[in-house]
Structures are given as structure tokens and as C-alpha cells.
C-alpha positions as CSV (number, residue, x, y, z in Angstrom):
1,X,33.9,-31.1,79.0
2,X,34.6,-31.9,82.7
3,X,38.1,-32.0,83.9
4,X,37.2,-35.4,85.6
5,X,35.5,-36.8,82.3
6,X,37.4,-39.2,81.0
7,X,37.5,-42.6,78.5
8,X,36.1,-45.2,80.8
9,X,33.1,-42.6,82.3
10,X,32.2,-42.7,78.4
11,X,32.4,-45.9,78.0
12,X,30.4,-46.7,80.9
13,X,28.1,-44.5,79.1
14,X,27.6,-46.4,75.9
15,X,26.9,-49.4,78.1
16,X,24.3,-47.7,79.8
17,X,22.6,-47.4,76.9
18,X,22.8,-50.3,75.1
19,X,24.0,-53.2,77.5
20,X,22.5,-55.7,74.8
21,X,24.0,-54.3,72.3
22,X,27.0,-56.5,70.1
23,X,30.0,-54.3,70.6
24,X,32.3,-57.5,69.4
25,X,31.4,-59.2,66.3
26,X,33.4,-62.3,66.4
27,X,34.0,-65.3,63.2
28,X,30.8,-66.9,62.8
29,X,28.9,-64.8,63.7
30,X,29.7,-64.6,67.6
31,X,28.7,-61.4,69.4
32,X,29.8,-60.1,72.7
33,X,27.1,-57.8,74.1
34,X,28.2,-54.1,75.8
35,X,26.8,-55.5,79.1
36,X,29.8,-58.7,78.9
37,X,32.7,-56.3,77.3
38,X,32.2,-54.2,80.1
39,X,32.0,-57.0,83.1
40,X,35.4,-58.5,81.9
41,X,36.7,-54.8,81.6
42,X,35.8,-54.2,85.2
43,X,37.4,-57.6,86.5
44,X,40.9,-57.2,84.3
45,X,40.6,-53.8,86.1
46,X,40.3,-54.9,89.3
47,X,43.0,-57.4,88.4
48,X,45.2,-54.8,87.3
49,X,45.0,-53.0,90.6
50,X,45.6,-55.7,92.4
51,X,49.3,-56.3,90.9
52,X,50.0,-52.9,91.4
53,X,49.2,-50.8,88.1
54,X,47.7,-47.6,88.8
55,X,47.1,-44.3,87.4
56,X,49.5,-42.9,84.8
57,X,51.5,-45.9,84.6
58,X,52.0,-47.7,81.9
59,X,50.8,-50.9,80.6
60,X,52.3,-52.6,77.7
61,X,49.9,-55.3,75.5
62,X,50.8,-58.0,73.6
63,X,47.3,-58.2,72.1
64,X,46.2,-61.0,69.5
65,X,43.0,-59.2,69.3
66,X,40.9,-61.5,71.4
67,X,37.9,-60.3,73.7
68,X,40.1,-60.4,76.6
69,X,42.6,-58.4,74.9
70,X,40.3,-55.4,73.7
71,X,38.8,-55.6,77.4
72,X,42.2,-54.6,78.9
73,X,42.3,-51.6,76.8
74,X,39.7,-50.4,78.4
75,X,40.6,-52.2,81.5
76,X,43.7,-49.8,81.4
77,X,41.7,-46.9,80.7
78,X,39.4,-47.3,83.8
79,X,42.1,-46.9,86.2
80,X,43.9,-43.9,84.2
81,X,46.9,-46.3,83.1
82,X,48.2,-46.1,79.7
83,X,48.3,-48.9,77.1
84,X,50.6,-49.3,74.6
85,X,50.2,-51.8,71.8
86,X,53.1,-53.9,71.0
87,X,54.4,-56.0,67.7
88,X,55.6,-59.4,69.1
89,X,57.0,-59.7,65.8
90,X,59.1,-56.5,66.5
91,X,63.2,-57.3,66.5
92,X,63.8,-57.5,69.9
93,X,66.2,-54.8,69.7
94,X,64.0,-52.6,68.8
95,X,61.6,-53.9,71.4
96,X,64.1,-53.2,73.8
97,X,64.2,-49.5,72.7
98,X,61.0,-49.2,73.3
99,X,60.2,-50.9,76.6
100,X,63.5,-48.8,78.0
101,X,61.6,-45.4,76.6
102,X,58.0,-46.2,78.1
103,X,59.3,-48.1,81.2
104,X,55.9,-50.6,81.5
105,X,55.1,-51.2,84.7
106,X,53.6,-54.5,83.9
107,X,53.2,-56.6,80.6
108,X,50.5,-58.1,79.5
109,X,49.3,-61.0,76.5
110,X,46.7,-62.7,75.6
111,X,48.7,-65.1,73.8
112,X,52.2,-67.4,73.8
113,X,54.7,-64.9,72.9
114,X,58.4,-66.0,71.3
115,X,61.3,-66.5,73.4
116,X,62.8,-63.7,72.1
117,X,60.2,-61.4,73.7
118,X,60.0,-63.0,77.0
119,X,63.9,-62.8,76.9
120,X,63.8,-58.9,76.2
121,X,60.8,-58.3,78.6
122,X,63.0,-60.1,81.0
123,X,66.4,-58.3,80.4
124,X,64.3,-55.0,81.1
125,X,63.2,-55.9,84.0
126,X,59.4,-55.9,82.9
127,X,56.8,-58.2,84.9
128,X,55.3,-60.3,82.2
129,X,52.0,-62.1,82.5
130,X,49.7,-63.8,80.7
131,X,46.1,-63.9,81.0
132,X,44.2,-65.5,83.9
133,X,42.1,-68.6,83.3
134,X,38.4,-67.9,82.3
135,X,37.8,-70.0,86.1
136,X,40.0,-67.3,88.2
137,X,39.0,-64.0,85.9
138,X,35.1,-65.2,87.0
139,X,36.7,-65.2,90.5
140,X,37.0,-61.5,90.6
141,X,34.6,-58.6,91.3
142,X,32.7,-57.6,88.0
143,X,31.3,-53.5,89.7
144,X,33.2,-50.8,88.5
145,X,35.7,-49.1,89.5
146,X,36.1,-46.3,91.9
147,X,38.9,-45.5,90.8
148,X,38.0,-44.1,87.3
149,X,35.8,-41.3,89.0
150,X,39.7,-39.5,89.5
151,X,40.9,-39.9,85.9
152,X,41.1,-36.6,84.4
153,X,41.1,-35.2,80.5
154,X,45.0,-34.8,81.1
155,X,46.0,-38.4,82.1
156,X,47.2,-40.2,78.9
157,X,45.0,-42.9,77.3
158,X,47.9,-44.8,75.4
159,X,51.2,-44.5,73.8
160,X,51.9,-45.1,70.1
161,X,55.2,-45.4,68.9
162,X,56.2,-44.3,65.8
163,X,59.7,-44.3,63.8
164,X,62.2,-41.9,65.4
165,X,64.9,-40.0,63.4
166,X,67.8,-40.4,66.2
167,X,67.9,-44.3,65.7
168,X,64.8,-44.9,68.6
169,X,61.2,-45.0,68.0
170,X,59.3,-42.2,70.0
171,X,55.9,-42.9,71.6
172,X,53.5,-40.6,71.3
173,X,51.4,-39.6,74.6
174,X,47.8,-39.1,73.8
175,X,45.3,-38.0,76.4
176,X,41.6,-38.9,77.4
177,X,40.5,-35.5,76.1
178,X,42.0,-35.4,72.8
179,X,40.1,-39.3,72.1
180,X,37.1,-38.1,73.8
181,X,37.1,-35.0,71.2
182,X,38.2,-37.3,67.9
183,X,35.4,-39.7,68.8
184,X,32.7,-37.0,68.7
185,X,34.1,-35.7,65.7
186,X,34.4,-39.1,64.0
187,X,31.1,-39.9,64.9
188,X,29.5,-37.2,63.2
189,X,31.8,-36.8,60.1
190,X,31.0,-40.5,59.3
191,X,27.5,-41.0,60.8
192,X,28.4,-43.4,63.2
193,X,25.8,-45.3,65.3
194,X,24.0,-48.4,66.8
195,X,23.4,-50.4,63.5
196,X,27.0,-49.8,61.9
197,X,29.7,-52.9,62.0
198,X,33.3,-51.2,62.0
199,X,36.4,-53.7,60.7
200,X,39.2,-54.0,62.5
201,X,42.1,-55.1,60.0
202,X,44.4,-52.4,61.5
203,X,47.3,-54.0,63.7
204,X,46.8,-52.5,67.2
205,X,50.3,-51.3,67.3
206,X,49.6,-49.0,64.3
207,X,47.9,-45.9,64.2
208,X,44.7,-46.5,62.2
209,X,43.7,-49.0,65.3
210,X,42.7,-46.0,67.0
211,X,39.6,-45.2,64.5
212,X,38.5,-49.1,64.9
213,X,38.7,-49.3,68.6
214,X,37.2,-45.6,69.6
215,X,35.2,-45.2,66.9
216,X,32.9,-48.2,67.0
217,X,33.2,-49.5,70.3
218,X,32.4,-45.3,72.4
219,X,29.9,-44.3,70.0
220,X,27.7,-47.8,70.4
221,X,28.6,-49.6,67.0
222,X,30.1,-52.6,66.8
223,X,33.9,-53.4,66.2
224,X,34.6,-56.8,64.3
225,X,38.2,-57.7,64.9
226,X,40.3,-59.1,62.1
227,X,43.4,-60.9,63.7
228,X,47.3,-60.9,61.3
229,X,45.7,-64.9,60.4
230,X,42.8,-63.5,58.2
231,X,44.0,-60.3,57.0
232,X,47.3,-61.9,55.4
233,X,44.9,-63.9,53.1
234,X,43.4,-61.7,51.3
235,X,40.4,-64.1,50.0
236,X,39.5,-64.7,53.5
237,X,40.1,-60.8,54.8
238,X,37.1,-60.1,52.2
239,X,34.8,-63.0,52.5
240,X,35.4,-62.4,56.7
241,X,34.3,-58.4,56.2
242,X,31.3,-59.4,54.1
243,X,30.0,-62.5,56.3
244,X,30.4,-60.7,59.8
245,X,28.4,-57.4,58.2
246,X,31.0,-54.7,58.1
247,X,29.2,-50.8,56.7
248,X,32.3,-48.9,58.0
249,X,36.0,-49.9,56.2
250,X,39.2,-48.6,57.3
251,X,42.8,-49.1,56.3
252,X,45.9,-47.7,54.8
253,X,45.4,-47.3,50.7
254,X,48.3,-50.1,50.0
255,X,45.8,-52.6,51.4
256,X,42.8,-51.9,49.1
257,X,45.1,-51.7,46.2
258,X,46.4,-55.7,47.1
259,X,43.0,-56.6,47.4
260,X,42.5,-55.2,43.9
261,X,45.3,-56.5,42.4
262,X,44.7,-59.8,44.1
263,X,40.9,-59.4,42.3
264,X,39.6,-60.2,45.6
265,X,37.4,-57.3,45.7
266,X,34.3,-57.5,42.8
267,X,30.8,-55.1,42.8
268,X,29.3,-57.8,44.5
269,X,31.8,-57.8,47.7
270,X,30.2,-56.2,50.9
271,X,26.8,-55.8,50.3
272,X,26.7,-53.8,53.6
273,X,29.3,-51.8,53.3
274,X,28.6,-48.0,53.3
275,X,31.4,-46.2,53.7
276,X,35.1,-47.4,52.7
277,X,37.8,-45.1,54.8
278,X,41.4,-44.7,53.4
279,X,44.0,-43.0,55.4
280,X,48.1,-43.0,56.3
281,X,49.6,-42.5,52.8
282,X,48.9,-41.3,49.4
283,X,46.4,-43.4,47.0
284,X,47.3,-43.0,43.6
285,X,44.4,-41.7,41.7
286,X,44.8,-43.7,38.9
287,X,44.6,-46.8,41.2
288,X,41.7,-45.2,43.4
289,X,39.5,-44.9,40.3
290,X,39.1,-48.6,40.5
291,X,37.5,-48.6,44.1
292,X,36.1,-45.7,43.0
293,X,34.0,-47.6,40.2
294,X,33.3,-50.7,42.4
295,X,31.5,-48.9,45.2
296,X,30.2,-45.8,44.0
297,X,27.4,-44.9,44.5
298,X,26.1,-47.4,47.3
299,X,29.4,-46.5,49.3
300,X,30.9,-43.3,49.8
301,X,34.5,-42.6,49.9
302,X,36.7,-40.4,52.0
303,X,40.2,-39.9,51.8
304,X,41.4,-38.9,55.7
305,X,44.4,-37.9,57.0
306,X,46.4,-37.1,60.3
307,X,49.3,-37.7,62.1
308,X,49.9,-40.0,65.2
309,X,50.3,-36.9,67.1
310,X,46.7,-35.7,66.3
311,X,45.2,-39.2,67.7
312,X,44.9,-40.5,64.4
313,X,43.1,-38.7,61.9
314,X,41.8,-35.1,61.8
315,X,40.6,-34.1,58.1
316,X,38.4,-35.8,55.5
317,X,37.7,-35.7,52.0
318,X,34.7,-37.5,50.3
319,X,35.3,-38.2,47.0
320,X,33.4,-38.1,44.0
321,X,33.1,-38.3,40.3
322,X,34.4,-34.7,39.6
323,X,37.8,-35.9,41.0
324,X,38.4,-38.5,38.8
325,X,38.3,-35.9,35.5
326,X,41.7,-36.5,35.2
327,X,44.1,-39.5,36.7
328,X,47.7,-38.1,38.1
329,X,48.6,-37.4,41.7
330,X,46.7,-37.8,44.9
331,X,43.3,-36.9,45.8
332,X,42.9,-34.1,48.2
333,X,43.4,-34.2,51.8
334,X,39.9,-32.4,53.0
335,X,39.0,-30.3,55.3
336,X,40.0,-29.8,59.0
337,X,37.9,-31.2,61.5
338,X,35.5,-28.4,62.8
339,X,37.1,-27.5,66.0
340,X,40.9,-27.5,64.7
341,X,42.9,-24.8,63.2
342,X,46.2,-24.6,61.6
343,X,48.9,-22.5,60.4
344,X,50.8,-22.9,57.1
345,X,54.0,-21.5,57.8
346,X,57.7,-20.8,55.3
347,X,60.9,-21.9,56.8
348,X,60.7,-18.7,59.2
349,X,57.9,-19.6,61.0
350,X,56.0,-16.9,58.9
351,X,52.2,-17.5,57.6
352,X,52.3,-17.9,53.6
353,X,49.8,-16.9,51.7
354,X,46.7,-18.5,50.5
355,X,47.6,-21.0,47.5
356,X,51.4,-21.2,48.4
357,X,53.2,-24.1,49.8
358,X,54.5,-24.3,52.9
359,X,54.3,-26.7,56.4
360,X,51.1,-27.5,58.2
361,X,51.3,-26.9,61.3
362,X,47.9,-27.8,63.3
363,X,46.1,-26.8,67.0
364,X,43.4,-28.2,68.6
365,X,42.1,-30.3,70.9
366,X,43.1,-33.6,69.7
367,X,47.0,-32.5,70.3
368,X,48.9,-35.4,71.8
369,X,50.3,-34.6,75.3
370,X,54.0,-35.1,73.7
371,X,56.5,-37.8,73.2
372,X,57.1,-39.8,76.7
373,X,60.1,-39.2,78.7
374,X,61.5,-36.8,75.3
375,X,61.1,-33.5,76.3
376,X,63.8,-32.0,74.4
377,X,61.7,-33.7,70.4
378,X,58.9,-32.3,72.3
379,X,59.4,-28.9,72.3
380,X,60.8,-29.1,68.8
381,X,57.4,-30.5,67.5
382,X,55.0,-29.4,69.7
383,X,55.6,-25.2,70.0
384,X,53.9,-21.7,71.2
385,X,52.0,-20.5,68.4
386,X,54.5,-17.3,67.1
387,X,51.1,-15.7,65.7
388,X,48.5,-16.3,68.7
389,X,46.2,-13.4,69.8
390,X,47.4,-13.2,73.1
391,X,46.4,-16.5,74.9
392,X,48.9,-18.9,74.8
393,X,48.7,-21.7,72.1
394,X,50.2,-24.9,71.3
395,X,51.0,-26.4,68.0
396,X,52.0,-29.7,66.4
397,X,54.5,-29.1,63.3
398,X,53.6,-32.0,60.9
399,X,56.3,-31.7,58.5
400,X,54.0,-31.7,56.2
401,X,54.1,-29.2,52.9
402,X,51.0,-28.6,52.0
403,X,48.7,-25.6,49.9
404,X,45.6,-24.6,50.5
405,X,42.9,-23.7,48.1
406,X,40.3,-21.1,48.3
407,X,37.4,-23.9,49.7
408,X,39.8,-24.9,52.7
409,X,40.5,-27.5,51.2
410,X,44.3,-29.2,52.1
411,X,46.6,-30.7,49.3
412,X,49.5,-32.7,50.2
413,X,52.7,-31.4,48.3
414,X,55.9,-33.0,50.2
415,X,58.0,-33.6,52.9
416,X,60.0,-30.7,54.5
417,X,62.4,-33.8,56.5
418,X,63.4,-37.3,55.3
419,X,60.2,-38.9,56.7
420,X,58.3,-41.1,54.5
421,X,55.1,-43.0,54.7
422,X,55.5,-46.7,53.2
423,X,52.6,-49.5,53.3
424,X,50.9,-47.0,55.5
425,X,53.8,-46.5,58.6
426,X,55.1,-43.7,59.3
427,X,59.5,-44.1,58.7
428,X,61.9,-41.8,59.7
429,X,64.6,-42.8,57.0
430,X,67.4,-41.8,60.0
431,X,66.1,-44.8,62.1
432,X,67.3,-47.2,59.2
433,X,70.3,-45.4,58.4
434,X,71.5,-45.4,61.9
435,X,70.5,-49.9,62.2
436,X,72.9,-49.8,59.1
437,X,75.7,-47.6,60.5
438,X,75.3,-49.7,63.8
439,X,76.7,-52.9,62.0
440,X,80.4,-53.0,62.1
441,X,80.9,-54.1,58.3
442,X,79.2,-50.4,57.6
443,X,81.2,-46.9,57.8
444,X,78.4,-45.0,56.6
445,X,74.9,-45.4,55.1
446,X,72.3,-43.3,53.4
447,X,69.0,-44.3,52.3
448,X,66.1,-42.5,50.1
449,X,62.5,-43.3,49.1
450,X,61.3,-44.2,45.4
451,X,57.8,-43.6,44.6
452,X,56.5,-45.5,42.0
453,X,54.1,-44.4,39.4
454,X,50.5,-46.0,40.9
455,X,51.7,-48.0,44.3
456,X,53.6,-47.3,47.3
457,X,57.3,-47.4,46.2
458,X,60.4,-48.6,47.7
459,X,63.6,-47.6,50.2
460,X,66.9,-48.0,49.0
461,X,70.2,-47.7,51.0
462,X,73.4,-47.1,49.9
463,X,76.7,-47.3,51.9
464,X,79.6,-47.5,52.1
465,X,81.7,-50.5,53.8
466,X,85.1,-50.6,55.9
467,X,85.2,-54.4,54.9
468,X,84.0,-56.6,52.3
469,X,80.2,-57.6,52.7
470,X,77.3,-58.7,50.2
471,X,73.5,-57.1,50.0
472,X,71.9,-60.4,51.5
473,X,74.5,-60.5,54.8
474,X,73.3,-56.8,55.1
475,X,69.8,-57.9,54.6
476,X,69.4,-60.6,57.5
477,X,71.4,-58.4,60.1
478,X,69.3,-55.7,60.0
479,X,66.4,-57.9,60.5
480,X,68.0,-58.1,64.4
481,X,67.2,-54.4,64.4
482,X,63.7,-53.0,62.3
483,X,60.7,-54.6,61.5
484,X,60.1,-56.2,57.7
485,X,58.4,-53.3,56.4
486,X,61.7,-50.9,57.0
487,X,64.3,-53.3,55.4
488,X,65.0,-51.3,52.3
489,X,64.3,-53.1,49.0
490,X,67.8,-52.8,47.4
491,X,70.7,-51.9,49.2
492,X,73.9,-50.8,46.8
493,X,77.4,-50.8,48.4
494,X,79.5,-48.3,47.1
495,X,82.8,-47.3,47.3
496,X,82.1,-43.9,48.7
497,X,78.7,-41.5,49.2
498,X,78.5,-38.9,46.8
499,X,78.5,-35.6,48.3
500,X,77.5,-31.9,47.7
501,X,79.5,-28.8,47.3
502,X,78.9,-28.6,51.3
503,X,80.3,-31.5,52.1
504,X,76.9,-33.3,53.0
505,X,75.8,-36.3,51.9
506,X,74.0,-35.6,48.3
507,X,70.4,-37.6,48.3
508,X,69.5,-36.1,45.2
509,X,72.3,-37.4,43.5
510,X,71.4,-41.1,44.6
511,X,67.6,-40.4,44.1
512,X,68.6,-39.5,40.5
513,X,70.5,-43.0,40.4
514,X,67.9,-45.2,41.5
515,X,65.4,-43.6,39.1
516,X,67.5,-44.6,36.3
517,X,68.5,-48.3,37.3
């Protein structure tokens, strides 16, 4: 790959080939061709540049999923700036972390954002903007860009924020190389091309979005965007995916197993659909079955996984009939992708054998550059491969514990840290400790993670109080501070934390408690 290849020569690319081509399948049917994605991309760009963002700044999107908005991703990516995706519905505290860590140069939306947001935007002294009118965007030159001729593999394509353990979400850097690489691979592994429809349920702030967006739109399918109005009716999610012609499906598992539950999902729902993608926690076999038994054989299958900091995903399992011989636990996490390797590593850094537990730790070229402006978590996750062959290496330490069997084949056993993956996010259960320990009623807080026997399960906190308080008070001031999905189910005040012979807090203890209430 050239050093000056990059994201928007690729793009460019596609468009080349298939200018005609829908590469937005909007509701009723409404397609946006290569040829008109790529105009408005080159005008947002030039309109970009002409407020000052240029390469390797940043550029933070409020994006409602509209055409506009996907075209200032790769808007952004044409002039080497990188996007980051943001929740409007994030506490804007939190939001306030974050634009103080990635330092935007410019906001962007494509939609009337709460005063909350324009308040913390403002407080941080970040530009916000919306939109142009349709009248002045035609206004501005539609060529291309000069200026994407001197983006490199190195320059970061976006930033995705995940749950941080010190109390602050970290943003993960990912470059042009490491998208350029998971889109061939992607491609390949799930026979992507010009005929396939690809949904787009995933919120753009959240990881998965990444397979939607690179995915279809660089490898000359079509992406059909699914805004937070359809997917949070789960009767028109499904009749929107089967009207609009979806053959490619991704989400996190919790999402198919609603739709199930829901009975929204029937053998006769998406008579197109070919291939159903499941990814970003564990799907209970028992519950998996049930797909399983709805699609097969006209759809395949796969269980994927990989963390933020591999741009998305980076192994795949297709499942089949053989896997269902018996109903406990999780179905396999696959196979690396071809050009990755990995290391499964004890507690001192030291390779385990074949069969025997211990934390993935993966290389390759689909590495994220690192966690903006955090060098110090950097170098604790991302370190010099201690078994290299002489060349110097880099790896990512997932956390991870996994085995390996004799086909290569990865199987998820645990967590070697207090991270936990709940309705598909990624939670560092630090980050909601420290929101409750930052509330004055609170001396200190622990919280663990309840897996239920065939969904995704449930936080609990416990802590302990310097003044009288009540579970619901607790409840509505931490919604000042983390999203929905990270307010913990229950939260039990006690008069003291249990702890260990050490001294330390005792999570065991209080995972044994809430598995008998």
C-alpha cells in the first residue's frame, strides 16, 4: 500500500467505477447514486477548508444519519481531518469530558441539537455549526480536492470513544491504513459487492458503525441508514430492513434477541437477506438457536469479534448446525483475520500453551494509532512485542482471556480487568464507580456485573453514604454524568463495603450477594 494512499483516494475509486451506482438507500425507496454522495462530499470539503479545518484536526459530528451527514464523513476524510461521532443524548458532563480530550476544532450537525449541547460546546470553546442551506452548499465547488493527494496511511481517520477506567472516556485514534486494510478483509470474509444492501442500525458513535459505513459504502455496496426513530420500534426496524432490500445484517446480539422476543422477526422476514452479522458481546447459545432456526440455511451466520482498538472487528466464526449439539455458553469467537497475529500471554507476559487460558494480545495492521492526547494508557495497551524476532513489533493487550484450540479457533473465557460489555458497549465499571463517588451524598462505591442465564445481564452498585440518601435520588443524579445504558440496575446502599483479608474492596463477596437476591 502507498504511503500517500489513503480513505478518500479509495473512495474516489469506488466512484470511479460505479458513479450510478446507489450507495444510499433511503425510506421509500430513495437512492443516492456514488456520483451525488461524492459531489456533496467534495463541496462539505471545500466548505470545511474554508472555516479553517485541515489536516489532522479534528472534527466533531452531531450526525442524525442524513445524506449530508454521512457526506461529511468522508468530507473529513478528504482533507485528512478526523471525525468523531458524537451522542447528543450524552450527559453533558460527560460530553464535556470528551470535547476537552479530543479538542474539535469545529463542530458540526445536521440537526437541532438540545440546549444542553450547544451550552457544553459553548463552555469549551468549540465553534458550532449547523449545516448550510441545500441553496449555498450548491454554491460551492463540487471537483475534488487537492488536498487529499497529501493524506497519508498514518493520518487518523476518526476517533471513537469508549468507556475509560479513570472516570473519562478515552478515544481511540484509528488511522487510514488500518480502515483501508479492515475493508479488504471485510470484503472478502463476507463477499461483499455491487448488488449487496448493508443496514445501518448501529448508532454512529458506537463501534459497530464502522462495518456499516466502510464496509458498504468503499467496497461499492450500498449502505441503508436506519436513524434512533426506526430502530427504537422494533416493528418498523424490521419491516424498514425488508422493504429497503437489506442482504448484509449487522448489530450487537442484545438487538436480535429483542427482536425475537418482541416476535418481530418470523421465517418470512427479509427475504433478501443473506448474511446476519453479530458482534460486541456474547450471544447466548440457547438464545442464538432461535435465529439460528429462522435463517438457516438461506442466511449464513457469523459470530465476529474485535475491539475498538482493532477498527472494529478482526475475527469471524460462521456458524452451523454442529454448534448447536448442545445449548450452554457462547459460540466461538473464529478465526483471526488473515493478515493478523496474536499472542496469548500469562500474567508475565509469557506465551501459554496451546489450549490454556490466558490474555489475547493481537498485532496487525488494523492497530489503532493509540488513545488521543493519552500517551501514558497508550503505552500500557499498546506495547513492544516481548517475543518478536528481531524487528520491532507492536501489540494491542485486549484484556481479553481467551484459549485456543487446535483449529485456531478463539474462545472467549473472561475478563482479566473489571471491563464489561453490556447491550453491546464496551464499560469500564471504574468510569461509573468514580460518577458515583463524585456525588457528595457518596463516600465510596463499588459496582459489579450480573450475567444472566440467556440475555445480557445487569450492573449493580453498592456504596456506601456519608449522609442519608435513597436509590432513586442516586439514580437521577448520575443521569447528569453517564449515558442510560451505564446507570446500574439496582444500586444497594450499605453501611460499609465488604473487604478482603488485604484490605481491598471484596467484589466477589458482593457478586455472591446479588446472585442470591
Amino acid at each position: 500500500m502507498s504511503y500517500r494512499y489513503n480513505l478518500g483516494l479509495a473512495f474516489e475509486g469506488v466512484v470511479a467505477s460505479c458513479p450510478d451506482r446507489p450507495a444510499l438507500i433511503l425510506a421509500g425507496g430513495h437512492a443516492v447514486s456514488f456520483a451525488a454522495l461524492d459531489r456533496l462530499a467534495n463541496q462539505l470539503a471545500h466548505w470545511l477548508s474554508s472555516l479553517g479545518l485541515g489536516r489532522r484536526d479534528v472534527l466533531a459530528l452531531f450526525n442524525a444519519k442524513s445524506v449530508e451527514g454521512h457526506a461529511l464523513m468522508l468530507a473529513a476524510l478528504k482533507i485528512g481531518a478526523a471525525y468523531v461521532n458524537l451522542d447528543d443524548q450524552n450527559p453533558p458532563q460527560r460530553l464535556a469530558m470528551i470535547l476537552a480530550t479530543c479538542q474539535p476544532r469545529l463542530a458540526v450537525s445536521d440537526h437541532a441539537l438540545p440546549p444542553a449541547i450547544l451550552d457544553c460546546c459553548d463552555a469549551g470553546s468549540v465553534p458550532l455549526l449547523l449545516l448550510p442551506d441545500p441553496a449555498v452548499l450548491e454554491c460551492l465547488p463540487a471537483e475534488r480536492l487537492a488536498a487529499t493527494d497529501l493524506v497519508t496511511g498514518t493520518d487518523p481517520a476518526y476517533l471513537m470513544f469508549t468507556s475509560g477506567s479513570t472516570g473519562t472516556p478515552k478515544g481511540v485514534a484509528i488511522g487510514h491504513a488500518s480502515v483501508l486494510n479492515f475493508i479488504r478483509w471485510a470484503r472478502v470474509e463476507f463477499g461483499i459487492g455491487a448488488g449487496d444492501r448493508l443496514s445501518g442500525a448501529n448508532p454512529l458513535h458506537f463501534d459497530n458503525s464502522v462495518f456499516d459505513f466502510y464496509a458498504s459504502l468503499f467496497s461499492g455496496a450500498a449502505l441503508v441508514p436506519l436513524g434512533r426513530e426506526i430502530v427504537s420500534v422494533p416493528a418498523e426496524l424490521v419491516r424498514q430492513v425488508g422493504e429497503r432490500g437489506c442482504t448484509l445484517w449487522f448489530s450487537v446480539p442484545s438487538l436480535l434477541i429483542y427482536l425475537m422476543t418482541m416476535r418481530q422477526l418470523s421465517a418470512d422476514s427479509w427475504p433478501t437477506m443473506r448474511c446476519l452479522v453479530f458482534g460486541g458481546e456474547g450471544y447466548p447459545k440457547a438464545e442464538l438457536q432461535k435465529l439460528f432456526d429462522l435463517f438457516h440455511p438461506r442466511a449464513r451466520l457469523v459470530n465476529v469479534y474485535g475491539p475498538t482498538e482493532c477498527t472494529c472487528i478482526c475475527s469471524a466464526y460462521t456458524l452451523s448446525e454442529a454448534d448447536f449439539a448442545q445449548l450452554h455458553g457462547l459460540p466461538p469467537l473464529g478465526r483471526l483475520a488473515p493478515n493478523f497475529s496474536s499472542l496469548v500471554l500469562d500474567e508475565e507476559q509469557r506465551l501459554v500453551p496451546d489450549g490454556e487460558v490466558g490474555e489475547l494480545c493481537l498485532l496487525g495492521p488494523q492497530l489503532a494509532l493509540g488513545y488521543y492526547r493519552n500517551a501514558e494508557h497508550s503505552r500500557q495497551r499498546f506495547a513492544g512485542n516481548p517475543h518478536g524476532t528481531g524487528f520491532e513489533e507492536r501489540f494491542y493487550r485486549t484484556g481479553d482471556l481467551v484459549r485456543q484450540d487446535e483449529h485456531g479457533v478463539f474462545w472467549f473465557v473472561g475478563r482479566s480487568d473489571n471491563q464489561i460489555k453490556h447491550l453491546g458497549y464496551r464499560i469500564e465499571l471504574e468510569e461509573i464507580e468514580a460518577a458515583l463517588e463524585s456525588l457528595p451524598q457518596i463516600r465510596q462505591a463499588v459496582c459489579v456485573y450480573h450475567r444472566l442465564r440467556q440475555q445480557h445481564g445487569r450492573i449493580a452498585a453498592f456504596v456506601s453514604s456519608r449522609s442519608p440518601v435513597d436509590e432513586a435520588t442516586l439514580r437521577q443524579a448520575l443521569r447528569d454524568h453517564l449515558p442510560a445504558y451505564m446507570i446500574p440496575t439496582q444500586i444497594e446502599i450499605l453501611a460499609e463495603l465488604p473487604k478482603n483479608a488485604n484490605g481491598k474492596l471484596d467484589r466477589r463477596q458482593l457478586q455472591q450477594r446479588l446472585a442470591g437476591l
